[in-house]
N, CA, C and O of each residue as an XYZ file, in Angstrom:
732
protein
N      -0.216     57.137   -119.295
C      -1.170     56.322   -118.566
C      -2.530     57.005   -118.614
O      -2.475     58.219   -118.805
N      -3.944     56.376   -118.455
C      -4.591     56.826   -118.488
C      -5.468     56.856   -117.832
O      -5.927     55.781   -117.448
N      -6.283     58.505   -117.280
C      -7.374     58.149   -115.746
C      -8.192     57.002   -115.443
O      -8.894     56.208   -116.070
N      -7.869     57.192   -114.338
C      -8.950     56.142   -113.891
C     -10.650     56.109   -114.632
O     -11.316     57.114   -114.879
N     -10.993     54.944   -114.830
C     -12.339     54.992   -115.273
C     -12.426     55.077   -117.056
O     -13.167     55.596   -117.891
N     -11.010     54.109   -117.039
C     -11.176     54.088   -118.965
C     -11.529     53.257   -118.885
O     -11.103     52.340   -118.183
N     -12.955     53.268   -119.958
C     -13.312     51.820   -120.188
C     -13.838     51.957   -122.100
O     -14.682     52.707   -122.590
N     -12.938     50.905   -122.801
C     -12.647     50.929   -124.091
C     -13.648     50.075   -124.764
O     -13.443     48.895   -124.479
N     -14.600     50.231   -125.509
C     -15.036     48.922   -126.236
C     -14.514     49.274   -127.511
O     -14.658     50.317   -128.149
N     -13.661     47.866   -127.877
C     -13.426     47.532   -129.212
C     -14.315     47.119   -130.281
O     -14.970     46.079   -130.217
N     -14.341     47.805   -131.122
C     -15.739     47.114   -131.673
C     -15.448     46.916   -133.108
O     -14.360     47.307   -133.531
N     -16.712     46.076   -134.302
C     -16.756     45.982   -135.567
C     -17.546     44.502   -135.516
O     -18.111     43.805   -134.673
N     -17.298     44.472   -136.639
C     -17.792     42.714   -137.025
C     -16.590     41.961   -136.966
O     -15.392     42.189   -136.797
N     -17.557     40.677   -137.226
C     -16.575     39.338   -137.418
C     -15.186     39.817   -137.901
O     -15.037     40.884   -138.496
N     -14.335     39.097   -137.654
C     -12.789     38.596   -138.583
C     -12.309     40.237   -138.597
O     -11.516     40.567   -139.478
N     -12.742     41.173   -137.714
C     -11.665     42.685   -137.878
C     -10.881     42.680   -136.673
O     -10.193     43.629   -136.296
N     -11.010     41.565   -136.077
C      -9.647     41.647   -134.852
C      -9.689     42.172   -133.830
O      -8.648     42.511   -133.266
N     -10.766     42.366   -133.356
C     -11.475     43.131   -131.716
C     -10.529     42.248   -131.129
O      -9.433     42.761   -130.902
N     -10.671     41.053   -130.825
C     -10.375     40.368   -129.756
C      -8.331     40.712   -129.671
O      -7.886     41.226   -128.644
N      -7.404     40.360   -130.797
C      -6.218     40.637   -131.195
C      -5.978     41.872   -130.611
O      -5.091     41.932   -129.760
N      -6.497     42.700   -130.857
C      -6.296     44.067   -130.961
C      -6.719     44.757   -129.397
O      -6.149     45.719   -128.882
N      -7.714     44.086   -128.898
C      -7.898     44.851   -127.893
C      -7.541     44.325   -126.517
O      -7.767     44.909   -125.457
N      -6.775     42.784   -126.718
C      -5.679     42.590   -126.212
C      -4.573     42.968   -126.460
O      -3.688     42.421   -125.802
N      -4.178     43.943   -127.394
C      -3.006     44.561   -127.382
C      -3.057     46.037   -126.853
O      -2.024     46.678   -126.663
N      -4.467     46.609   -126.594
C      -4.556     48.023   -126.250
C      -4.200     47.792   -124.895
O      -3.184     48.292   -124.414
N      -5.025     47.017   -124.205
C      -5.140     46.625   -122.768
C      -3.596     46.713   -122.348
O      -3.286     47.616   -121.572
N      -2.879     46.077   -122.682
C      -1.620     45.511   -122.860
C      -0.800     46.811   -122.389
O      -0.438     47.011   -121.230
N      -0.529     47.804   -123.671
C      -0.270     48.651   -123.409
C      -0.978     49.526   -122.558
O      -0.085     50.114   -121.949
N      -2.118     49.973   -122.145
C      -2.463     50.312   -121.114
C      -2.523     49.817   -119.889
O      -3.190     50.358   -119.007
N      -1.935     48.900   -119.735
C      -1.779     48.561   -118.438
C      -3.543     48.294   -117.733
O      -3.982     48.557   -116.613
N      -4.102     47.782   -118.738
C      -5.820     47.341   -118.032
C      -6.284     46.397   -118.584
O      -5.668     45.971   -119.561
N      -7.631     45.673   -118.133
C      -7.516     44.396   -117.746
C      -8.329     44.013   -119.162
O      -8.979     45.000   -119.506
N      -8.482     43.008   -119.996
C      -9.183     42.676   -121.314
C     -10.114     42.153   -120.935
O      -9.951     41.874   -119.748
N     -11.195     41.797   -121.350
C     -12.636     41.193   -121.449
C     -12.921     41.091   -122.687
O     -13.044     42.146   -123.308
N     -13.139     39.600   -123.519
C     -13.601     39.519   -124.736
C     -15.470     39.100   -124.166
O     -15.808     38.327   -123.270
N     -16.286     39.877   -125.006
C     -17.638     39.824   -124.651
C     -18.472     39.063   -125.463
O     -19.677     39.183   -125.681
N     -17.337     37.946   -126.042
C     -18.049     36.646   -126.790
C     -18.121     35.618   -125.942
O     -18.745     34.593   -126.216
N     -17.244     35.872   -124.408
C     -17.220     35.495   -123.741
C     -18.631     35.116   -122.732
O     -19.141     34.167   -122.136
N     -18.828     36.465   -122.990
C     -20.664     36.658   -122.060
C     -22.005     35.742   -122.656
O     -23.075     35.297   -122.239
N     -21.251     35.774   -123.829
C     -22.896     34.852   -124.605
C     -23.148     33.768   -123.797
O     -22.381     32.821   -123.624
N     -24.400     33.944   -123.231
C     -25.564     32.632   -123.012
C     -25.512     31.513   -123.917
O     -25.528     31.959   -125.064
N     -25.458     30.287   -123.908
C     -25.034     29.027   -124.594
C     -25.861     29.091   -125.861
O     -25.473     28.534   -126.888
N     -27.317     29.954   -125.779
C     -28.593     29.640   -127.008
C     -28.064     30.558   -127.950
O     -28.235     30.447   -129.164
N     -27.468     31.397   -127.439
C     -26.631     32.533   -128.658
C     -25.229     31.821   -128.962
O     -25.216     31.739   -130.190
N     -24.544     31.500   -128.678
C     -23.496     30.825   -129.515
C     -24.128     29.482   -130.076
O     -23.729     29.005   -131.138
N     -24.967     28.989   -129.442
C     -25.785     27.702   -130.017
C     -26.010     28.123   -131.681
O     -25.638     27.507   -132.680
N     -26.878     29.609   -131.552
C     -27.031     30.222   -132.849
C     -26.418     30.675   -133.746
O     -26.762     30.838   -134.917
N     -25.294     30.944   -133.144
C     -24.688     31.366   -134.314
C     -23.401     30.439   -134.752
O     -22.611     30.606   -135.682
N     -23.459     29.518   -133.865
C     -22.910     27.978   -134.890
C     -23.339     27.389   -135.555
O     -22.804     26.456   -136.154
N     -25.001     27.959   -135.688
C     -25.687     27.238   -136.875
C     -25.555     28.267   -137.988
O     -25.821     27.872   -139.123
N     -25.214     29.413   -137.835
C     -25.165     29.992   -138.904
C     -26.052     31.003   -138.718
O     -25.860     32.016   -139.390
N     -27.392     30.972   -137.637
C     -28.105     31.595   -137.445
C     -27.964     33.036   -136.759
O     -27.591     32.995   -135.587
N     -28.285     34.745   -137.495
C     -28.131     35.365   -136.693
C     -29.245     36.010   -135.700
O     -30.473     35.985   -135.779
N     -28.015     36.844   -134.328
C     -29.226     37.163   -133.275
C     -30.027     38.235   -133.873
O     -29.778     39.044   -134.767
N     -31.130     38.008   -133.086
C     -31.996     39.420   -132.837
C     -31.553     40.159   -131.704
O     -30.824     39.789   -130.784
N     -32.186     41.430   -131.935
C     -32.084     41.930   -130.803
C     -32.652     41.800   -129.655
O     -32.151     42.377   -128.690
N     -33.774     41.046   -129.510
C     -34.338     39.849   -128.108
C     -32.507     39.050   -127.629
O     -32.044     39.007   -126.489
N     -31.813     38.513   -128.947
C     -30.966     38.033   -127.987
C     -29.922     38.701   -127.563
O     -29.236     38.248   -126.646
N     -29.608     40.011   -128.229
C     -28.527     40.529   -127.715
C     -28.723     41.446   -126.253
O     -27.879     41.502   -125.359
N     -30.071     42.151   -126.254
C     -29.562     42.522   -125.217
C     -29.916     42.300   -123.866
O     -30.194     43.315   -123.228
N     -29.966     41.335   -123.343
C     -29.544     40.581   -121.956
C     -27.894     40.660   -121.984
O     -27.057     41.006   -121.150
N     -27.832     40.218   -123.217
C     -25.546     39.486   -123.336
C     -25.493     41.602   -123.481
O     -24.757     42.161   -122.669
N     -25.988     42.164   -124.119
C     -25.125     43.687   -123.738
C     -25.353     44.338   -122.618
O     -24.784     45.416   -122.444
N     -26.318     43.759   -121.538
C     -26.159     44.176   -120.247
C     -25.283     43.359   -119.385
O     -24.892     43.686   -118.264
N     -25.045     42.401   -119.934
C     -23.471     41.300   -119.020
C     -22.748     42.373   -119.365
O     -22.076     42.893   -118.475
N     -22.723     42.819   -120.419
C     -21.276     43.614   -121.134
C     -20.880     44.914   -120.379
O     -19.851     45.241   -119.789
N     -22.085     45.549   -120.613
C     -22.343     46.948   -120.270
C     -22.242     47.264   -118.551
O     -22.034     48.357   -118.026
N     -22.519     45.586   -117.697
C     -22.272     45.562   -116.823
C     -20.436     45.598   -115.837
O     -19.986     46.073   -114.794
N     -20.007     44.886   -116.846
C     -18.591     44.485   -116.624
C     -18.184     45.869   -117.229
O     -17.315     46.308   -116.475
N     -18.382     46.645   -118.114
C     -17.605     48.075   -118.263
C     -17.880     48.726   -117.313
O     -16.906     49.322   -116.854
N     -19.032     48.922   -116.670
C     -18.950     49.758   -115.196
C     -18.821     48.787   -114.256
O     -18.376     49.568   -113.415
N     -18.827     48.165   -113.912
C     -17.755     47.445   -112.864
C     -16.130     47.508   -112.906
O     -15.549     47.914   -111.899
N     -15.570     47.212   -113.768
C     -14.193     47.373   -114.499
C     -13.779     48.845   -114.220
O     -12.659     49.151   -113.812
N     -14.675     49.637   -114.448
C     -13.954     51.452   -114.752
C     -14.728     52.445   -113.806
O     -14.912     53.652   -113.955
N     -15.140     51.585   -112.766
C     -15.673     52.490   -111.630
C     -14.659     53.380   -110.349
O     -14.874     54.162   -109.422
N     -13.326     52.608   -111.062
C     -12.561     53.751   -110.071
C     -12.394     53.458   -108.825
O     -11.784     54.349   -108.234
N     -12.772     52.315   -107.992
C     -12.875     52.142   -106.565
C     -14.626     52.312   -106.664
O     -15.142     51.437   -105.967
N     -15.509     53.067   -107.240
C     -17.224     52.596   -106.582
C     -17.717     51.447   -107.111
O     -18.330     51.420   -108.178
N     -17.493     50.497   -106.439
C     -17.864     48.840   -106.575
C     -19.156     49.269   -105.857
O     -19.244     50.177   -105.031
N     -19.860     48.702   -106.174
C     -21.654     48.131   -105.123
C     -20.952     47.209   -103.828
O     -20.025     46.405   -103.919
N     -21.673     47.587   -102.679
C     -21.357     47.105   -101.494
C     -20.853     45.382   -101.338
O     -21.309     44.436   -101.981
N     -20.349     45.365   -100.841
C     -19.937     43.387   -100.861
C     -18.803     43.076   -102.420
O     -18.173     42.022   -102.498
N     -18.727     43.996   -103.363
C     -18.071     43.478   -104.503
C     -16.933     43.559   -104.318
O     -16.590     44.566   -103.700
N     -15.888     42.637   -104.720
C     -14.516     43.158   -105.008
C     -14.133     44.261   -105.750
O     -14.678     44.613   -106.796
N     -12.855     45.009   -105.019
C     -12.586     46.067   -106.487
C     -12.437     45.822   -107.333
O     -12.147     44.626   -107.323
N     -12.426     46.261   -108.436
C     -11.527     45.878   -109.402
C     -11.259     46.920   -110.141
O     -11.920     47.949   -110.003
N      -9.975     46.802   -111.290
C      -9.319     47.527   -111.743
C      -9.866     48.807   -111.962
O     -11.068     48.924   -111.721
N      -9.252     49.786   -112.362
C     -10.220     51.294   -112.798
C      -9.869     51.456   -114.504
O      -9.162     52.383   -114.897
N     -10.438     50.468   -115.420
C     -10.305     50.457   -116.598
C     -10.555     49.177   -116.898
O     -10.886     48.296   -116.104
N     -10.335     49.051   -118.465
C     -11.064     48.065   -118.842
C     -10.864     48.346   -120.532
O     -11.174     49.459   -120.958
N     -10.338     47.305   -121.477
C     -10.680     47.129   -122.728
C     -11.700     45.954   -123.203
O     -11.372     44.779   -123.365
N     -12.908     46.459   -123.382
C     -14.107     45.498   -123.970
C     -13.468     45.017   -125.366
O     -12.816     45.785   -126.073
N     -13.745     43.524   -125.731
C     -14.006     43.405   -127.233
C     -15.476     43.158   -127.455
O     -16.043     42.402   -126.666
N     -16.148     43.701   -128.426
C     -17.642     43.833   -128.237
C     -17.895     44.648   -129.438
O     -17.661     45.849   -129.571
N     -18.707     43.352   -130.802
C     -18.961     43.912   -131.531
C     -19.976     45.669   -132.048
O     -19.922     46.425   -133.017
N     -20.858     45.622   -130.650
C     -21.611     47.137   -130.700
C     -21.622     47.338   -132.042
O     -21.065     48.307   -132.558
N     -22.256     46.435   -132.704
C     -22.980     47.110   -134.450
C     -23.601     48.207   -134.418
O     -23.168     49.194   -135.012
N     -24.910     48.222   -133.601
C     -25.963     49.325   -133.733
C     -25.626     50.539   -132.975
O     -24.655     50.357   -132.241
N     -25.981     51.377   -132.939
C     -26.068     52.675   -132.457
C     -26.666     52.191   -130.899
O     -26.177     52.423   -129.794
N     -27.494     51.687   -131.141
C     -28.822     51.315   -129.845
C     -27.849     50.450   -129.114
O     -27.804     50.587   -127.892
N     -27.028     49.538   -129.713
C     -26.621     48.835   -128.897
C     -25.553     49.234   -128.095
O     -25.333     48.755   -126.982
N     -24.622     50.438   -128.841
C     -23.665     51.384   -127.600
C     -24.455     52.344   -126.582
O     -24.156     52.749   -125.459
N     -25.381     52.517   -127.257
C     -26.171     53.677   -126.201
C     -26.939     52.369   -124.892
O     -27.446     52.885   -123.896
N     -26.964     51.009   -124.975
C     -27.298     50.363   -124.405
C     -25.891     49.836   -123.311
O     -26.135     49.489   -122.155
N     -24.784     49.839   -123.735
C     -23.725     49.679   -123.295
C     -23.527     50.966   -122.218
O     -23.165     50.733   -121.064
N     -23.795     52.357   -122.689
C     -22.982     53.346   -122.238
C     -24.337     53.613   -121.156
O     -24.088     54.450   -120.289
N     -25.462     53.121   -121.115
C     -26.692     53.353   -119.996
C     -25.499     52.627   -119.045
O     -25.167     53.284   -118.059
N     -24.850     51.375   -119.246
C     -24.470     51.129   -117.945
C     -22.928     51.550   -117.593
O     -22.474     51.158   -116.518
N     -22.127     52.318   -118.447
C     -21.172     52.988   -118.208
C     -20.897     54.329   -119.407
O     -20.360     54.193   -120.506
N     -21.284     55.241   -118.984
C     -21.382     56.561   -120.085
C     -20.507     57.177   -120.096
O     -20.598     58.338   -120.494
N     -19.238     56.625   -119.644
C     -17.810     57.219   -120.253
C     -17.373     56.281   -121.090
O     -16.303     56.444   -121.677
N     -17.910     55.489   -121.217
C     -16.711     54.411   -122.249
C     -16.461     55.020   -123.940
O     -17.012     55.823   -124.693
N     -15.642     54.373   -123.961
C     -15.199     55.321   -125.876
C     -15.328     54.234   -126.481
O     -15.384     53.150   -125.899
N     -15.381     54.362   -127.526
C     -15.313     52.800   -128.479
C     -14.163     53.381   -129.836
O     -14.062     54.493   -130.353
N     -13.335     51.952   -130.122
C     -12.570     51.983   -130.561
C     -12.935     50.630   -132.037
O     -12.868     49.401   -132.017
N     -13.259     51.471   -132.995
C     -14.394     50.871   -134.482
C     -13.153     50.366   -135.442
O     -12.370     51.149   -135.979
N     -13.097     48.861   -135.579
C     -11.996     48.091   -136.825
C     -12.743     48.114   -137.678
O     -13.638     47.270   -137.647
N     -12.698     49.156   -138.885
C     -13.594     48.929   -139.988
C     -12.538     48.843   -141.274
O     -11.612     49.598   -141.571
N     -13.006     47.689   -141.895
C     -12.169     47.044   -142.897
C     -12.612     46.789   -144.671
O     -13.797     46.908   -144.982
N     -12.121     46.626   -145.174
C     -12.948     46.010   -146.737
C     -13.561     44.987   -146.314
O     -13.280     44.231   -145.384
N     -14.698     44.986   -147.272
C     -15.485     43.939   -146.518
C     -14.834     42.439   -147.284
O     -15.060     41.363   -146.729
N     -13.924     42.492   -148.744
C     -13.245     41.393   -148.918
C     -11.919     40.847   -148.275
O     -11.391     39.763   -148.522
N     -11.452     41.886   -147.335
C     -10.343     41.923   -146.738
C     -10.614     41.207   -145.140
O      -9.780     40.838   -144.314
N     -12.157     41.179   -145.082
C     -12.806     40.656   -143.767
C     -12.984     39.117   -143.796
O     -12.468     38.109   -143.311
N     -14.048     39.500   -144.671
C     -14.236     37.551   -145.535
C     -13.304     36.853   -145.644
O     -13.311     35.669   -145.309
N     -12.200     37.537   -146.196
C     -10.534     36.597   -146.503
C     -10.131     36.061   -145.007
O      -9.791     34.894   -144.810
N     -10.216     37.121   -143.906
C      -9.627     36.554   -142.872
C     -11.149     35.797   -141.688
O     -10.919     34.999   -140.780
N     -12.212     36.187   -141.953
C     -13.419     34.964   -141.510
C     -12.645     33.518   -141.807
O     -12.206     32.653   -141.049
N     -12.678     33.650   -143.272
C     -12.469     31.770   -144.161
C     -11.240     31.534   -143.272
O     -11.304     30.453   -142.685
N     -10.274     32.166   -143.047
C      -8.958     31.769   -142.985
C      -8.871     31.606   -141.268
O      -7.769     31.407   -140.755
N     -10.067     31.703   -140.449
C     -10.301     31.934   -138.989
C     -10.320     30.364   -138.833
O     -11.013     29.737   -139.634
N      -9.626     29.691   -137.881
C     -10.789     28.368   -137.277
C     -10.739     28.581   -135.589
O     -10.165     29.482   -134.979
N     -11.323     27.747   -135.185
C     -11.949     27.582   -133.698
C     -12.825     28.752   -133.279
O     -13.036     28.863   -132.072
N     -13.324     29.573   -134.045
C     -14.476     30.280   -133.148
C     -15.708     29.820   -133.843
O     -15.911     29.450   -134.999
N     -16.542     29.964   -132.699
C     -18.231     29.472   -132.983
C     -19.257     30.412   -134.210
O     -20.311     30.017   -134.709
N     -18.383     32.053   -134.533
C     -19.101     32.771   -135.274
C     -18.743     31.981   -136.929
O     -17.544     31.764   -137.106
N     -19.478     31.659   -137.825
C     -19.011     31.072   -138.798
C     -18.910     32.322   -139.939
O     -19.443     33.419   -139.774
N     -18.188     31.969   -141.021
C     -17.647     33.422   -142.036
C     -19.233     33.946   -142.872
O     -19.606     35.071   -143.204
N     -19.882     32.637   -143.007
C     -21.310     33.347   -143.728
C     -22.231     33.931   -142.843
O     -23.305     34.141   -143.407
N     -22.195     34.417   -141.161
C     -22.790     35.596   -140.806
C     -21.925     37.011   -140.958
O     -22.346     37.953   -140.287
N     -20.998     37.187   -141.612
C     -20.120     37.937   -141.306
C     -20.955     38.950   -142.699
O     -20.503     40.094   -142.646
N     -21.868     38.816   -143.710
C     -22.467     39.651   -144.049
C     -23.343     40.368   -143.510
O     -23.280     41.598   -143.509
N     -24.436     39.581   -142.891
C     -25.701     39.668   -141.785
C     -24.763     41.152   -140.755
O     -25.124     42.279   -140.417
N     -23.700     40.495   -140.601
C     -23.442     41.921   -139.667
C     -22.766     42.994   -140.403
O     -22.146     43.762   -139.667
N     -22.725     43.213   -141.460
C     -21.606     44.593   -142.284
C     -23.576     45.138   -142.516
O     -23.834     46.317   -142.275
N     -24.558     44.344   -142.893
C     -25.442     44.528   -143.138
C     -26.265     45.707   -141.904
O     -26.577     46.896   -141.969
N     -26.349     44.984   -141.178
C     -26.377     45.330   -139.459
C     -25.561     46.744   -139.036
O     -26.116     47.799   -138.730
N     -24.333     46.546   -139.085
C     -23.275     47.550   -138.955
C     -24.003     49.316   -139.311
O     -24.618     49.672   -140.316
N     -23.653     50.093   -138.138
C     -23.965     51.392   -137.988
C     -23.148     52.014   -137.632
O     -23.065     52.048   -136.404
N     -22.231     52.739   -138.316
C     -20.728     53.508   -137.985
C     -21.292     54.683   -136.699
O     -22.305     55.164   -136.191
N     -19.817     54.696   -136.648
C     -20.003     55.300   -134.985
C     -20.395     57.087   -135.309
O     -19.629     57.652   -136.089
N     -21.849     58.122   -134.562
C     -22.039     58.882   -135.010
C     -21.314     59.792   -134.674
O     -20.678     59.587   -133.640
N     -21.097     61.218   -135.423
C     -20.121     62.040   -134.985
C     -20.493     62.828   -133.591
O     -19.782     63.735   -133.159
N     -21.570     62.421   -133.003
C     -21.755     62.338   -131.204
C     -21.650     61.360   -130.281
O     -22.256     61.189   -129.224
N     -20.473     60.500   -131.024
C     -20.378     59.259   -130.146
C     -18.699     59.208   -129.949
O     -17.955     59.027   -130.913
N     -18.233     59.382   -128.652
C     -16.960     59.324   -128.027
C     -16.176     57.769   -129.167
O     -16.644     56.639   -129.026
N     -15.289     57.979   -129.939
C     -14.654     57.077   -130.309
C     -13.782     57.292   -131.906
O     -14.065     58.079   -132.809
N     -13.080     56.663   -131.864
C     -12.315     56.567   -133.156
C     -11.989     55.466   -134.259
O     -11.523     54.350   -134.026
N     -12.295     55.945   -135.397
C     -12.972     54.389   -136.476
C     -10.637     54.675   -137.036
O      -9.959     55.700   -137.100
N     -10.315     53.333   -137.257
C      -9.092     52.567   -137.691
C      -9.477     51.143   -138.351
O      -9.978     50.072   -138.006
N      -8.966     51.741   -139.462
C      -8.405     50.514   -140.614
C      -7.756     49.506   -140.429
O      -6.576     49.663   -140.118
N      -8.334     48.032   -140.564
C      -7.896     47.046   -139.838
C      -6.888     46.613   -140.912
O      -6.352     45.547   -140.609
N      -6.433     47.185   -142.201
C      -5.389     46.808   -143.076
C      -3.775     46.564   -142.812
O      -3.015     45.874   -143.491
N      -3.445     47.414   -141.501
C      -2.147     47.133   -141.095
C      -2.566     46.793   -140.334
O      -3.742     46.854   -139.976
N      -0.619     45.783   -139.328
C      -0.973     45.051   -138.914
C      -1.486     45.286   -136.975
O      -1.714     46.370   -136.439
N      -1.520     44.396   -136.545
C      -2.212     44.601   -134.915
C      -1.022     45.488   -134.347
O      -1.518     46.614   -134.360
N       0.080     45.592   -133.927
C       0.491     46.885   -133.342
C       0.267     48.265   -134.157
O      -0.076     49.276   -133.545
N       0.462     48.274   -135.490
C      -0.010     49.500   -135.764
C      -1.484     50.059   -135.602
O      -1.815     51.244   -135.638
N      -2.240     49.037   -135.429
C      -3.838     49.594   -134.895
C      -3.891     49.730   -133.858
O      -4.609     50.679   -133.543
N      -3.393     49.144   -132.963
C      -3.255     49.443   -131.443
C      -2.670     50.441   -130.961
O      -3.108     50.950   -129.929
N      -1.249     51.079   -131.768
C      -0.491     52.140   -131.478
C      -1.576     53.218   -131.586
O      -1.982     54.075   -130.801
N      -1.868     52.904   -132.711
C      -3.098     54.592   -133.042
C      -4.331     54.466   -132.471
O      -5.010     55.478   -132.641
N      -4.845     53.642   -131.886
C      -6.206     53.410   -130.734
C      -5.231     53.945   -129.504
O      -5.765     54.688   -128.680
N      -3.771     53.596   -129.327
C      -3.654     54.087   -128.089
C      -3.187     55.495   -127.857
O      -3.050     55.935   -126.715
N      -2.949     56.188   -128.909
C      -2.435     57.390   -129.197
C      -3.579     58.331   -129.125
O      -3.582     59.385   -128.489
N      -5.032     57.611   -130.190
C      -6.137     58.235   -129.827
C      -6.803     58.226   -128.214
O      -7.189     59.223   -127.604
N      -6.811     57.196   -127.860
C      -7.133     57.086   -126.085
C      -6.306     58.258   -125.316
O      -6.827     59.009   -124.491
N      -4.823     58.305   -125.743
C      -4.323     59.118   -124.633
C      -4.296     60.587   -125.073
O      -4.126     61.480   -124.242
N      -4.457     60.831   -126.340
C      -5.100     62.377   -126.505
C      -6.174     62.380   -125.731
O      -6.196     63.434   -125.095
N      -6.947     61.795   -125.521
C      -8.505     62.372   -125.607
C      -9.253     62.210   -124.244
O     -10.293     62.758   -123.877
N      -8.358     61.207   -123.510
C      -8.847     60.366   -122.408
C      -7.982     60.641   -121.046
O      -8.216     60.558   -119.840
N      -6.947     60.985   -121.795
C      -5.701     61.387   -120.504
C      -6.231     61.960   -119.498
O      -7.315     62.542   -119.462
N      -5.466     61.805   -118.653
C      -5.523     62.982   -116.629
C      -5.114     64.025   -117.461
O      -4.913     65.146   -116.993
């Protein structure tokens, strides 16, 4: 099990299985999931059902929803006065491409680890095309490998190959979490 105040963002681009996957970490950790495609403001999924990608004007308002709900989620019992508790953990799905944009995440919770699905980028595309019902369409899914800034070797987290399947990425995100993160 793991201390209080884990809070996980799953991260990568399109079609690498944040959302799959980090409902399966949660799962096994016994903490609560948040997909943070969830948080988008209607003009950002508006956009990127056209195909259109964000700037960073639009992302970060939606990475302070995000960044907000990871310290709310993994505060352990310190809620802000009047809030409900809630759990002491938390698995984000949350692409966090940029560098700027985890260090924008971790301003509002600076323990969180991130957990990076980095894949072939034809092995990505194959499963974009082969995706239906989400609003991200498969031709931004370059715009973000483009975008994409691997996690630096001063940044709490561990990069896994999205080539096998969702329990074996989850086993080893959760194997890495409980080395590193444990009481």
């Amino acid at each position: 099990m793991t201390r209080p105040g884990t809070a996980i963002v799953v991260m990568g681009v399109s079609a690498s299985g944040k959302s799959v996957v980090g409902i399966e970490i949660a799962r096994r950790l016994h903490l609560p999931f948040v997909d943070a495609d969830d948080l988008h403001p209607p003009e950002n999924v508006a956009k990127m059902s056209q195909g259109i990608p964000l700037t960073d004007a639009d992302r970060m308002p939606w990475l302070d929803l995000v960044g907000e709900r990871l310290a709310l989620r993994s505060a352990g019992g310190q809620v802000p006065h009047g809030a409900a508790a809630e759990a002491s953990g938390v698995v984000v799905a949350c692409s966090a491409l940029k560098r700027s944009y985890r260090d924008r995440l971790r301003t509002h919770a600076p323990h969180t680890v991130f957990v990076h699905l980095a894949g072939d980028p034809e092995l990505l595309s194959d499963r974009a095309l082969a995706r239906t019902g989400h609003f991200m369409p498969p031709a931004l899914l370059q715009s973000q490998l483009a975008t994409l800034e691997p996690l630096g070797s001063d940044e709490d987290g561990v990069v896994i190959d999205v080539a096998d399947d969702v329990a074996t990425i989850a086993s080893r995100a959760v194997a890495w979490v409980s080395r590193n993160r444990a009481a």
